[in-house]
C-alpha positions in Angstrom: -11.3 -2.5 34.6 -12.6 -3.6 31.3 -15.1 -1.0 31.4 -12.6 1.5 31.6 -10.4 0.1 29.1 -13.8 0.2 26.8 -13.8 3.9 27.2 -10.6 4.5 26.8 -10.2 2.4 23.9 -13.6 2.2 22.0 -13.9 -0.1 19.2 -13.7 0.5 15.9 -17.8 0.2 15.5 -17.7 2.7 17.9 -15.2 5.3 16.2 -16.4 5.2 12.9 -20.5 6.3 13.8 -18.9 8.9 16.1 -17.0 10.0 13.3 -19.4 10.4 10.9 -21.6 11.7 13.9 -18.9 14.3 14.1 -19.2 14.8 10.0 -22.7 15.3 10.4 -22.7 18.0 13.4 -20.3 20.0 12.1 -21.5 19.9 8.3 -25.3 20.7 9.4 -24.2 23.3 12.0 -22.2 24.7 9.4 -25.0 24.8 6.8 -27.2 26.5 9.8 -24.5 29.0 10.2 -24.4 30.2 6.7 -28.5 30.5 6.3 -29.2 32.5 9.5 -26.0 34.4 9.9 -24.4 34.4 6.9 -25.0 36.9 4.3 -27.7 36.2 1.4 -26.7 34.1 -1.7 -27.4 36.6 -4.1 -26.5 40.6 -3.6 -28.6 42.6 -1.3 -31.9 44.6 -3.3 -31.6 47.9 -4.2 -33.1 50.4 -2.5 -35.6 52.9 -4.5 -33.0 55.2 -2.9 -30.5 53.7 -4.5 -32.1 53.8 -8.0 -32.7 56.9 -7.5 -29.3 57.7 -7.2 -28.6 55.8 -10.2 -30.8 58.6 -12.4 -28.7 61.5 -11.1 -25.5 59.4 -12.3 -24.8 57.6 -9.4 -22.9 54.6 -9.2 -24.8 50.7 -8.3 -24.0 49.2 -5.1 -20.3 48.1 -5.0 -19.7 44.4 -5.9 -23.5 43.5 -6.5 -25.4 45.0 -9.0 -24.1 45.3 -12.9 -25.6 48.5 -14.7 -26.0 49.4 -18.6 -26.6 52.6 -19.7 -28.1 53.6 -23.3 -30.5 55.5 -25.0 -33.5 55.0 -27.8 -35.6 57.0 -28.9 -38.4 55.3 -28.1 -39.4 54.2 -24.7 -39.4 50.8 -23.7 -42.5 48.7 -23.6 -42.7 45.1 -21.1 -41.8 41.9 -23.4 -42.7 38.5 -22.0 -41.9 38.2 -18.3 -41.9 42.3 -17.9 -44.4 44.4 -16.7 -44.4 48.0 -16.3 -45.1 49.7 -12.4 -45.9 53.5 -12.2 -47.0 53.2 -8.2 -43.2 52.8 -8.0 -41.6 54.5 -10.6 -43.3 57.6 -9.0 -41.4 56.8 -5.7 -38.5 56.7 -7.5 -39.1 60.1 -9.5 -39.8 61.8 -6.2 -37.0 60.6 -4.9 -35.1 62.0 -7.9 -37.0 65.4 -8.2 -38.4 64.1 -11.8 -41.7 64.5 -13.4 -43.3 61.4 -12.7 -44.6 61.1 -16.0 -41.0 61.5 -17.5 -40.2 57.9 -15.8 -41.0 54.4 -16.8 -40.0 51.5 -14.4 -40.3 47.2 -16.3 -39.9 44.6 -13.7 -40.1 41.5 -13.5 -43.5 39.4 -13.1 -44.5 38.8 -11.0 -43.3 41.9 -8.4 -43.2 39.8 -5.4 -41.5 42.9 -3.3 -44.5 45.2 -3.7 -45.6 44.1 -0.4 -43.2 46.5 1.4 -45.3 49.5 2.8 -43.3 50.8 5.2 -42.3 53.9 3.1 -40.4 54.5 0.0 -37.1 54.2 1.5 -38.1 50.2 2.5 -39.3 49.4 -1.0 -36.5 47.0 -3.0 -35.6 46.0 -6.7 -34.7 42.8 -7.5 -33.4 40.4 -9.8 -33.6 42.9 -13.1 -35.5 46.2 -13.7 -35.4 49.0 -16.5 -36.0 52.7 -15.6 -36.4 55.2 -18.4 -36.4 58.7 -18.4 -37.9 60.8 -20.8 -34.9 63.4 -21.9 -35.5 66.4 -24.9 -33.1 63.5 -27.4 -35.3 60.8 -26.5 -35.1 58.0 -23.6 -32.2 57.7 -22.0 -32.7 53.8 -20.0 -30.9 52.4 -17.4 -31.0 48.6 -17.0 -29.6 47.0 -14.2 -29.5 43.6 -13.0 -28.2 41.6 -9.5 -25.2 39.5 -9.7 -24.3 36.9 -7.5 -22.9 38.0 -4.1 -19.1 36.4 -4.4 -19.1 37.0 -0.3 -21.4 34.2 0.2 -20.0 32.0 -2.0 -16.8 32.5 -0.7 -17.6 32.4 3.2 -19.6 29.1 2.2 -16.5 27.8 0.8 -14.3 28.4 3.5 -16.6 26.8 5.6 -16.9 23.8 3.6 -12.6 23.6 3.2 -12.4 24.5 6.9 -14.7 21.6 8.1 -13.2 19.0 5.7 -9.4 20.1 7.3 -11.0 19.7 10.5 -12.4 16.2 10.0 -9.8 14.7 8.0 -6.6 15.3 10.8 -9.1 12.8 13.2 -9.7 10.8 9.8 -6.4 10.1 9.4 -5.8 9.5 13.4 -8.4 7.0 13.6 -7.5 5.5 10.1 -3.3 5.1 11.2 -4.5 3.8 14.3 -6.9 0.9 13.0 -4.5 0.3 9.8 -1.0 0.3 12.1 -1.6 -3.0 13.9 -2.8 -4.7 11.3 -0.2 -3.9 9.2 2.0 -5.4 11.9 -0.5 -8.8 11.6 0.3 -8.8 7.6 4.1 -8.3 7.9 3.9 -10.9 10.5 1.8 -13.3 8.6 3.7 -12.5 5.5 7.5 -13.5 7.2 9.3 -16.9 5.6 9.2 -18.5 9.4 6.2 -16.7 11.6 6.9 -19.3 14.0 10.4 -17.8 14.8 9.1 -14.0 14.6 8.8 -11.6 17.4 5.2 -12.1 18.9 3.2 -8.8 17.8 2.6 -5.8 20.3 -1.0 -5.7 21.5 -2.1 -2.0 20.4 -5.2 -0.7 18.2 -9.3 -1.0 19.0 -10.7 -4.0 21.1 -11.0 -6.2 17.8 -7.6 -5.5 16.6 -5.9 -6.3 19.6 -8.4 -10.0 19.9 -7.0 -10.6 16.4 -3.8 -10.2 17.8 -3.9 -12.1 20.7 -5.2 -14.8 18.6 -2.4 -14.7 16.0 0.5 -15.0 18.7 -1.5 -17.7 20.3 -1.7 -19.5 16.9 2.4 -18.9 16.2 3.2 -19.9 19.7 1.0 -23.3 18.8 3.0 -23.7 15.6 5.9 -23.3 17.2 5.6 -25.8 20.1 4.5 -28.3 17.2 7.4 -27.7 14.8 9.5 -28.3 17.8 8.4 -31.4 19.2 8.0 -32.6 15.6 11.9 -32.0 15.0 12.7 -32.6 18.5 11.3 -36.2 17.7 13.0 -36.5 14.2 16.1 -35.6 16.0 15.8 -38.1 18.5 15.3 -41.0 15.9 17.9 -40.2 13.4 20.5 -39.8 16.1 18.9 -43.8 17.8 19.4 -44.9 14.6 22.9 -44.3 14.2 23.8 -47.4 17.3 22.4 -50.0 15.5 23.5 -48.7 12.3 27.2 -49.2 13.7 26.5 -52.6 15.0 25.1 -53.6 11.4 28.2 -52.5 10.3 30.2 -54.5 12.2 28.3 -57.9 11.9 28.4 -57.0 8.1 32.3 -58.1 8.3 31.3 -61.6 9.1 30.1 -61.7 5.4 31.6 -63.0 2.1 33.6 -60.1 0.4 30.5 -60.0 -2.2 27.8 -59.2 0.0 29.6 -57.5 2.0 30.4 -54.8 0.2 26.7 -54.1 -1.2 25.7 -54.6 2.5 28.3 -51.7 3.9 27.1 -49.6 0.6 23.8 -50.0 1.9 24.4 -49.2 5.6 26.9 -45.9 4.4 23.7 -44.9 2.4 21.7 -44.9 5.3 24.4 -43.2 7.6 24.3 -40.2 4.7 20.8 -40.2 5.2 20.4 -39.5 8.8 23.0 -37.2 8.6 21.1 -35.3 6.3 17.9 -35.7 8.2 19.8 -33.9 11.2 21.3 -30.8 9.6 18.0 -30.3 8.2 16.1 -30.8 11.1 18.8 -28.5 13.7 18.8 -25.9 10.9 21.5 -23.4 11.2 20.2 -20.4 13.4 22.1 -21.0 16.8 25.9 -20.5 15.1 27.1 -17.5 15.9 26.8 -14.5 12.9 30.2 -12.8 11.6 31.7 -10.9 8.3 32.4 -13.2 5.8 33.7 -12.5 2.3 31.0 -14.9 -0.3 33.6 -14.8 -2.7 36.5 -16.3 -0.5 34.1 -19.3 0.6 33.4 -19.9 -3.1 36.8 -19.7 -4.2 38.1 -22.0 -1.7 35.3 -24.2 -2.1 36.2 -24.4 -5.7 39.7 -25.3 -5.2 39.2 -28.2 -2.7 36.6 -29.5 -5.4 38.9 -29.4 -8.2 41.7 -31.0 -6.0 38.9 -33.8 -5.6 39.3 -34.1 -9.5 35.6 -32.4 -10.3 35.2 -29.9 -12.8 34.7 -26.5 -10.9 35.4 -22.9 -11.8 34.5 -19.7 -10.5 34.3 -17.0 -13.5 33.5 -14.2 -11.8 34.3 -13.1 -8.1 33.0 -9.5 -6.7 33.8 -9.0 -3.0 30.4 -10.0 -1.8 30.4 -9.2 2.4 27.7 -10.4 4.6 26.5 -11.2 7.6 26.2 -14.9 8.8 27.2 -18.2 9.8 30.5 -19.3 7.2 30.1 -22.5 7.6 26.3 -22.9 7.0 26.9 -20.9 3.7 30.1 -22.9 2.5 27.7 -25.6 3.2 24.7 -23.8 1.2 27.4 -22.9 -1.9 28.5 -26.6 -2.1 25.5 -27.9 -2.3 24.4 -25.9 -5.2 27.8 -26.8 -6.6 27.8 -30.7 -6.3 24.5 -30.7 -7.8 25.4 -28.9 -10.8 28.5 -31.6 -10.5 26.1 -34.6 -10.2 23.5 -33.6 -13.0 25.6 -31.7 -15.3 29.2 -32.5 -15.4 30.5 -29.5 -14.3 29.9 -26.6 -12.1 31.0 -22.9 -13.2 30.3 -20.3 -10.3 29.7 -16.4 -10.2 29.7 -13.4 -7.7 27.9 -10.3 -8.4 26.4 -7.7 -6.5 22.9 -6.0 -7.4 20.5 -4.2 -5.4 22.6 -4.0 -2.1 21.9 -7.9 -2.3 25.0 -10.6 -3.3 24.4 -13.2 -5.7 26.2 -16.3 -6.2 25.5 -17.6 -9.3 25.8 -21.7 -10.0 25.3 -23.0 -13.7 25.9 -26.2 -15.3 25.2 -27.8 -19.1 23.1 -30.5 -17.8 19.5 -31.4 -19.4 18.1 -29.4 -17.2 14.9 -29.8 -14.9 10.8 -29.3 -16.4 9.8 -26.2 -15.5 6.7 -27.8 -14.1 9.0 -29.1 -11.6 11.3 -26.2 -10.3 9.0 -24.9 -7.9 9.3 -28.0 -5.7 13.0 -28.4 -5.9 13.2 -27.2 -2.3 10.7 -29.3 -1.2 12.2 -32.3 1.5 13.0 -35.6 0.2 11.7 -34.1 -3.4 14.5 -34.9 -6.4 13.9 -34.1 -9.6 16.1 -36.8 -10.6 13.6 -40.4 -10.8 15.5 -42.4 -9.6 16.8 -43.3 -6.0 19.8 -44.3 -6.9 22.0 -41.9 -4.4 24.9 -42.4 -6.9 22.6 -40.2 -9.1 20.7 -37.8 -6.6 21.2 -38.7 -3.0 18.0 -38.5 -0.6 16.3 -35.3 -1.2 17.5 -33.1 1.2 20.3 -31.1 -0.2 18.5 -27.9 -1.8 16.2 -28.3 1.2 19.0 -27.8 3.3 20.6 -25.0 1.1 17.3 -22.9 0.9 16.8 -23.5 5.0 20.4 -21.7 5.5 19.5 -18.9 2.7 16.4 -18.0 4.7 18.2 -18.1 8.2 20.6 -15.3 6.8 17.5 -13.4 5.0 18.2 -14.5 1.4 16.5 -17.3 -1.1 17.4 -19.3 -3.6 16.0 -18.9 -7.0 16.2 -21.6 -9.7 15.4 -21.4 -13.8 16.9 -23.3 -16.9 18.9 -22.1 -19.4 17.6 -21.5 -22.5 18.8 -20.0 -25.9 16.2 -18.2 -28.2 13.4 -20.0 -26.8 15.1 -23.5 -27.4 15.1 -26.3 -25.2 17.5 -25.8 -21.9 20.9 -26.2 -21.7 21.6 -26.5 -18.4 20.5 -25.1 -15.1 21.4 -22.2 -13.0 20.8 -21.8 -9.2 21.2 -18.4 -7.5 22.1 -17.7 -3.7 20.9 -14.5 -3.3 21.7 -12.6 0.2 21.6 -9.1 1.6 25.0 -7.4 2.4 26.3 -6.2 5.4 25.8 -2.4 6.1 
């Protein structure tokens, strides 16, 4: 069966050499084509026929041979690579009922085609030649020479245009279907959470396909280990909330004093594991609806107001997406009561851009280094020193924030703001997630 699967699926070794196997073939069978069947390169000789002809006023051969007619009064001598050649320029003058002695012939040296013997009508001129005939005004000369024959250049090129259609149709076959899957590999690799993506279809070459096989092996491994891993997070945060309780009641046996630091402590602890939870759950099992951005954020602003904190929404667009309304309230407010916490005040803004919605938290606090905004998100991180969760909490709150974001295809983004290159004067946090189509 895997022998058969071989054959019908060859590698990708095995489709690039046949490939260029293929190139070869058909560009050497192509080139074999043109020399022995083709027509020559250059235009075919003239016959002594021919140039014959050409003394009675005659036209050349069509499309091959360019001719120049002129007279002198003096006949023509061989310069350089010339030489003169009665045997055939008394063909030619028989041919043409001339004296022979009234005809001069210069070719070129050396005259390879004086081999022919076959009679006068087999003898050829090629490359150049000069005939002059004696005439009572002087000598009137004819010089012709062979042009290029456009025929075989252009049935060489058709060829050659042909053949590199032929091949490139399979090129591109072979190429989409070795580049397809592991385009799928990168776009899987490349997702926020591979772990929770589709596991890739098993397509392409032998080697494509073990590379795939691997890589849902690998995400299915991940997977299993992120979830025991929460699973047991889950587990201890919620075991620790029975004790916690019974601390809280022996705590009442205490002095007023203590006491109260003591119950601080334990409520600190409670907010803690709390937070550990939501994190840990995340937010993907609610169920996903319409829900109108700018309504959550309005409201949201209203109940924090009533609490006596200073927020304001400045803009609102109609912002409609698809999710889970109270993972995103949740998301908002925690962008919100952290501009709250570090910088006094929150002020909050809708656009739209892109087909995406962007809810836009600033405050006028100090701001954060920019060494540091990259691991804002990071769990348990605070950019805030100290643990004092008057002044930070535990960590987990932009964690929590950029989880949900991600679980409705969005991100958060995060920069100071600056004037003119001074130093920041506040912060600004953006929601940004894709609207509902």
């Amino acid at each position: 069966m895997k022998a058969r699967l071989a054959r019908i699926n060859p590698s990708i070794l095995t489709r690039i050499v046949a490939l260029v196997a293929a190139t070869l073939l058909l560009a050497l069978g192509a080139m074999m084509l043109v020399t022995f069947r083709g027509p020559p390169p250059h235009s075919r000789p003239m016959s002594l026929t021919q140039a014959a002809n050409l003394l009675r006023g005659g036209l050349p051969p069509q499309g091959a041979w360019t001719v120049t007619r002129y007279t002198s009064d003096r006949a023509p001598v061989p310069e350089g690579d010339q030489q003169a050649d009665p045997r055939v320029a008394a063909r030619i003058a028989t041919l043409a009922d001339i004296a022979p002695d009234a005809l001069r012939l210069l070719r070129p040296l050396p005259p390879s085609d004086r081999a022919m013997t076959a009679g006068p009508e087999r003898l050829e001129l090629r490359h150049e030649f000069q005939i002059a005939r004696r005439t009572a005004d002087g000598w009137a000369i004819i010089q012709a020479r062979q042009g290029a024959n456009a025929r075989w250049y252009a049935i060489t090129l058709a060829l050659m245009a042909g053949i590199f259609i032929l091949l490139l149709l399979p090129a591109y076959w072979v190429a989409r279907r070795i580049t397809q899957p592991i385009r799928l590999l990168a776009d899987g690799a490349a997702t926020e959470r591979p772990e929770r993506a589709d596991p890739l279809p098993l397509t392409g070459p032998p080697e494509v396909r073990a590379v795939g096989a691997a890589y849902n092996q690998m995400r299915a491994r991940i997977a299993d280990y992120l979830n025991e891993r929460t699973a047991m997070l889950v587990a201890i945060a919620h075991d620790l909330r029975t004790p916690m309780t019974r601390l809280s009641f022996r705590l009442e046996a205490l002095p007023e004093g203590p006491r109260a630091k003591a119950q601080a402590d334990v409520q600190e602890m409670r907010a803690m594991v709390t937070d550990l939870l939501d994190f840990m759950r995340g937010h993907d099992g609610a169920a996903r609806v319409r829900i109108d951005l700018s309504a959550i954020a309005e409201t949201l602003a209203d109940d924090l107001s009533d609490m006596g904190q200073d927020v304001v929404v400045t803009h609102s667009a109609r912002a409609v997406v698809r999710g889970d309304a109270v993972a995103l309230r949740r998301c908002i407010a925690n962008l919100v009561e952290n501009a709250v916490r570090y910088g006094g005040s929150a002020r909050v803004a809708i656009t739209i851009a892109s087909r995406r919605a962007h809810v836009v938290v600033e405050d006028d606090g100090p701001g954060v280094p920019d060494a540091t905004i990259e691991r804002l998100c990071e769990p348990f991180y605070r950019g805030e020193a100290s643990r004092n969760r008057e002044t930070g909490g535990v960590g987990l709150g932009l964690s929590i924030a950029r989880s949900i974001a991600e679980s409705h295809g969005g991100r958060l983004a995060f920069a100071n703001r600056t004037e003119d290159g001074q130093a920041p004067r506040g912060f600004r946090a953006t929601l940004i997630v894709p609207l509902d189509r």
